[in-house]
C-alpha positions, 0 to 999 in steps of 0.5 A: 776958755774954749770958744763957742765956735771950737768943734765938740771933742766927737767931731775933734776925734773923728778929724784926727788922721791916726787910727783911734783906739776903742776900749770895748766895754771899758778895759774889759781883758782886764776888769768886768766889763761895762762897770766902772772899774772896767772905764777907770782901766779905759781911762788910764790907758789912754784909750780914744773912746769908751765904749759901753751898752745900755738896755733899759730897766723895768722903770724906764732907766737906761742902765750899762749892761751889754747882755738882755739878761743877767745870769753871765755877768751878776749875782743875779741867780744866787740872789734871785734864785732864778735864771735869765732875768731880763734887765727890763724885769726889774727897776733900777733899785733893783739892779743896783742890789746886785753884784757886778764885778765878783763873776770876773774877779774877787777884787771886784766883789761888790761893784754895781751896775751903773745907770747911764747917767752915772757912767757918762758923768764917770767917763766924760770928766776927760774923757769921750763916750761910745753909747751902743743902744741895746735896748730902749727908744731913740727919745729917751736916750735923747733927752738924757744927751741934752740934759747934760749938754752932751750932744757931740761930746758922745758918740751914739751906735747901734745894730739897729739902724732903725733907731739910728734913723729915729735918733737922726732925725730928731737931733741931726747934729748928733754924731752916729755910728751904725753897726753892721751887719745891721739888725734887719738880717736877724732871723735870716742867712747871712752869707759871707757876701751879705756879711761884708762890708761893701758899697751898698751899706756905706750907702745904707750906712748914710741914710741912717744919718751915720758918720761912721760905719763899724764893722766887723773883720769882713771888710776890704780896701775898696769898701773902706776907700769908698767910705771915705769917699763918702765922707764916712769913717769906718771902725772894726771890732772886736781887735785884739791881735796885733796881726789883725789889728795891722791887716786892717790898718792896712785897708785903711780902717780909722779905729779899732775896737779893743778889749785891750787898748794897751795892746793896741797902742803898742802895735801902733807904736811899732807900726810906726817905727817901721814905716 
């Protein structure tokens, strides 16, 4: 039995000295993304963490949907007979009618979207959660954390940083990632300075209460030292060619989103092999 005094598996992995393999979406090359399929393919690869999003429905229920809308990855068009229905237009009863997987596959005909509930309890038999907030506020994602003991035992991101700084301080044990560039850009130019990950959002990045900042490819040594030096990891997304993947390594990034884990795991190999 573990003792009380063991570290949550979140702050285990965040220790580890090798890079960690995200699944983005689950296993998402290679089933519809965000379904449990998708997490089970996540789950057999090996993958460090699975990542998922979550909006919330029109009866308050946080539901694992990367998209506002459902035309791209449901039936929800054929069904309903219109376009962008909004995830936050229906219930959770609702939702669950339509189909999730056919768009990807015919195998997949007739997989459902899950509540976040449901993809916790799938995911965390074994394995570690990255919640990406979509949509919904800090205290109802809260909430469902400590009903089900998971507190640590996920890992919680968002665009928003806002939210980050609402869900830090009502629960400051919790383990954060901030995503960036943040949200608080939107509407505005970004140039490829403000794009990049540099000193000065590291520094934003710990106001939020954050561990972690998660970034995409524009990133550079000197930022990832800093980091570090701060006491941050940094992870990058979206990763799924072994060139990049090993580019960024080389600065010194700490994990790797994927849509292919597998991949990722072989270019690690490799990379081994040669040093």
């Amino acid at each position: 039995m573990k003792s009380s005094n063991s570290p949550a598996p979140a702050e285990t992995l965040l220790a580890l000295r090798r890079p960690l393999v995200i699944a983005h979406r689950g296993y998402s090359q290679f089933a519809p993304e965000n379904t449990l399929p998708a997490f089970q393919l996540a789950k057999a690869a090996g993958a460090d963490l699975i990542e998922l999003d979550y909006h919330h429905t029109k009866d308050g229920v946080p539901v694992v949907l990367h998209d506002a809308e459902l035309d791209r990855t449901t039936d929800a068009r054929a069904r309903w007979g219109k376009t962008k229905i909004r995830v936050a237009s229906r219930t959770l009863e609702e939702l669950q009618t339509l189909d999730a997987g056919r768009w990807f596959e015919a195998r997949y005909a007739g997989t459902r979207i899950s509540s976040l509930t449901e993809a916790l309890a799938f995911i965390q038999t074994g394995n570690v959660t990255l919640i990406e907030r979509k949509s919904g506020d800090a205290a109802t994602c809260l909430q469902l954390l400590r009903d089900r003991k998971l507190i640590n035992r996920v890992i919680v991101q968002s665009f928003d940083w806002d939210y980050l700084k609402a869900f830090h301080q009502l629960e400051p044990r919790q383990l954060l990632a901030a995503l960036g560039p943040p949200e608080l850009l939107t509407g505005k130019k970004r140039s490829a300075t403000v794009k990049r990950l540099d000193r000065l959002w590291v520094d934003e990045a710990r106001k939020c209460g954050a561990r972690v900042v998660v970034w995409n490819r524009q990133t550079t040594r000197q930022a990832v030292n800093y980091a570090h030096q701060q006491g941050l990891r940094v992870w990058s997304y979206t990763i799924d060619d072994p060139a990049l993947a090993n580019a960024l390594l080389d600065l010194g990034v700490d994990g790797l989103i994927t849509n292919n884990p597998a991949l990722l795991w072989r270019t690690l190999a490799i990379r081994a092999t040669l040093r």
